[in-house]
C-alpha positions, 0 to 999 in steps of 0.5 A, spaced: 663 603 601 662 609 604 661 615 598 662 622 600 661 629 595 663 635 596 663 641 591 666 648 591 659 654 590 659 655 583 658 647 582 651 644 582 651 637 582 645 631 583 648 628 589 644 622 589 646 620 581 653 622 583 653 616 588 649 612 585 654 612 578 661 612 583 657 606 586 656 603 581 663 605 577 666 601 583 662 596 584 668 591 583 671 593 590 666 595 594 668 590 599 675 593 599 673 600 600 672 604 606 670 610 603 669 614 597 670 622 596 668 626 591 671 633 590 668 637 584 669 643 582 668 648 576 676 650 574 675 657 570 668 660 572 665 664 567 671 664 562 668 657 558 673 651 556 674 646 561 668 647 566 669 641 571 674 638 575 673 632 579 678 628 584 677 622 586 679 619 592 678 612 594 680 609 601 682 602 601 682 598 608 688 598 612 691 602 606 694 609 604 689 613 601 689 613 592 686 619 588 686 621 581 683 628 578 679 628 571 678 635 567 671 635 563 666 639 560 660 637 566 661 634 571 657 627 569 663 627 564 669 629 569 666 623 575 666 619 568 673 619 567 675 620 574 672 613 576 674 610 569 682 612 572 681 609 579 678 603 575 686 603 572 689 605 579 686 599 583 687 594 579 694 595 579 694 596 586 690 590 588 693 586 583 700 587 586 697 586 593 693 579 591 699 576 586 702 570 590 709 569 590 712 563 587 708 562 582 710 560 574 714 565 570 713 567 564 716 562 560 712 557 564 718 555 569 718 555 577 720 561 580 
């Protein structure tokens, strides 16, 4: 899995710990994933309230890309949030994908 960060000029991040915390988010799909982008930006400038905006865009192998955005005061908290709703995402994407028809229903009878 490939991480990459991209930031707009008013947003300063620690590269490094922003790859490190995404890898480390993701961990349970590294071997899934091509490649990692993380878009921060700051929202408003100097007018305060919601600081940061992070889009997460995961590519998974063979498949389209997903992305999620998260707003937060820093950009540590919006990379947070932003990884735990891609966490949400893949597993419902990967799950649908890994589900093996045939299986029993809900009532423990073959389908």
């Amino acid at each position: 899995m490939h991480v990459e960060i991209s930031t707009d000029t008013r947003t300063t991040v620690d590269a490094p710990a922003v790859t490190a915390t995404v890898e480390s988010g993701l961990s349970r799909y590294r071997s899934r994933l091509a490649r990692v982008e993380v878009h921060l930006r700051d929202v408003n400038g100097p007018k305060g309230g919601v600081e940061s905006r992070c889009v997460l865009e995961a590519r998974p192998s063979g498949r389209q890309p997903e992305a999620v955005t998260n707003d937060a005061l820093t950009s540590d908290e919006a990379v947070k949030g932003a990884i735990e709703k891609m966490n949400r995402l893949l597993v419902s994407l990967f799950g649908r994908l890994d589900d093996v028809r045939g299986g029993p229903s809900a009532s423990g009878l073959p389908t």
